[in-house]
N, C-alpha and C positions, 0 to 999 in steps of 0.2 A: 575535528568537531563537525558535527551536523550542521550544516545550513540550508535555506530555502535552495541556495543556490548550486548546490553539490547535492543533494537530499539520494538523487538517483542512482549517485556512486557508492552508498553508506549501505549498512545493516538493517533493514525496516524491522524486524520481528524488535517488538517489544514498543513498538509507537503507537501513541492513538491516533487511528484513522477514522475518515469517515467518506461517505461516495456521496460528491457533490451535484453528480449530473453521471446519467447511466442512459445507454440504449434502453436497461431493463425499469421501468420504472419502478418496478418495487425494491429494486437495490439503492436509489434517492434516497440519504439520509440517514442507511445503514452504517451505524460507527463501534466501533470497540477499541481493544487491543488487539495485536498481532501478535500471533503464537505459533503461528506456521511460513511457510514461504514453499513453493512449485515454482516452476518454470511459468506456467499460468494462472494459479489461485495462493488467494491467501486465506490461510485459516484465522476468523476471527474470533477474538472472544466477546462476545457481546452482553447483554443483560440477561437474556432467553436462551444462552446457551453457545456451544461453537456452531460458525456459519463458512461454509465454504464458498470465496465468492472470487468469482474471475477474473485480474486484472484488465482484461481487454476493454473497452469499449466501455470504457469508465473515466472521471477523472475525480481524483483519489486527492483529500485531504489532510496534509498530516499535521498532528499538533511538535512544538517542538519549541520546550521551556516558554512558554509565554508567545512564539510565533505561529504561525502557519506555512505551509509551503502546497501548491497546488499542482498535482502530478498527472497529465495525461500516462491513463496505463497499458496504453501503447507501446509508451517508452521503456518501460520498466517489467514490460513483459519477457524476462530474461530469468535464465536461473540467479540465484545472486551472485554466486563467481563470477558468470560471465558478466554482468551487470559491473561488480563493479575493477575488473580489467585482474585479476588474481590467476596467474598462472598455474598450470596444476602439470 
């Protein structure tokens, strides 16, 4: 199960996120669902369309059943295998 407190070891593609605080200021605010995943970007789906936006230098807010969890994307700047420890 998802929690605030695991969030960064789990699956993000299909959460709603949103970028709470960004180097870019025009990324402040941008939120959707997740429909993609890189090593660096997530593809979002938003109201206006897909938006590719960079985990780096972001910090990322996901919804999750009625909570929140607050993601420095520093951290999760990983492919998601290696994110969340999956041997290949």
């Amino acid at each position: 199960m998802i929690t605030p407190e695991n969030i960064a070891r789990h699956e993000l593609i299909g959460l709603d996120a949103s970028i709470v605080k960004s180097s870019n200021s025009q990324m402040i605010g941008l939120h959707g669902k997740i429909i993609d995943e890189t090593k660096s970007m997530f593809a979002i789906q938003t109201t206006t369309g897909v938006k590719s936006i960079p985990k780096q230098n972001s910090i990322w807010q996901f919804n999750l059943n009625g909570t929140s969890a607050l993601v420095d994307g520093n951290t999760i700047a990983k492919r998601s295998f290696e994110r969340m420890g999956v041997k290949v």
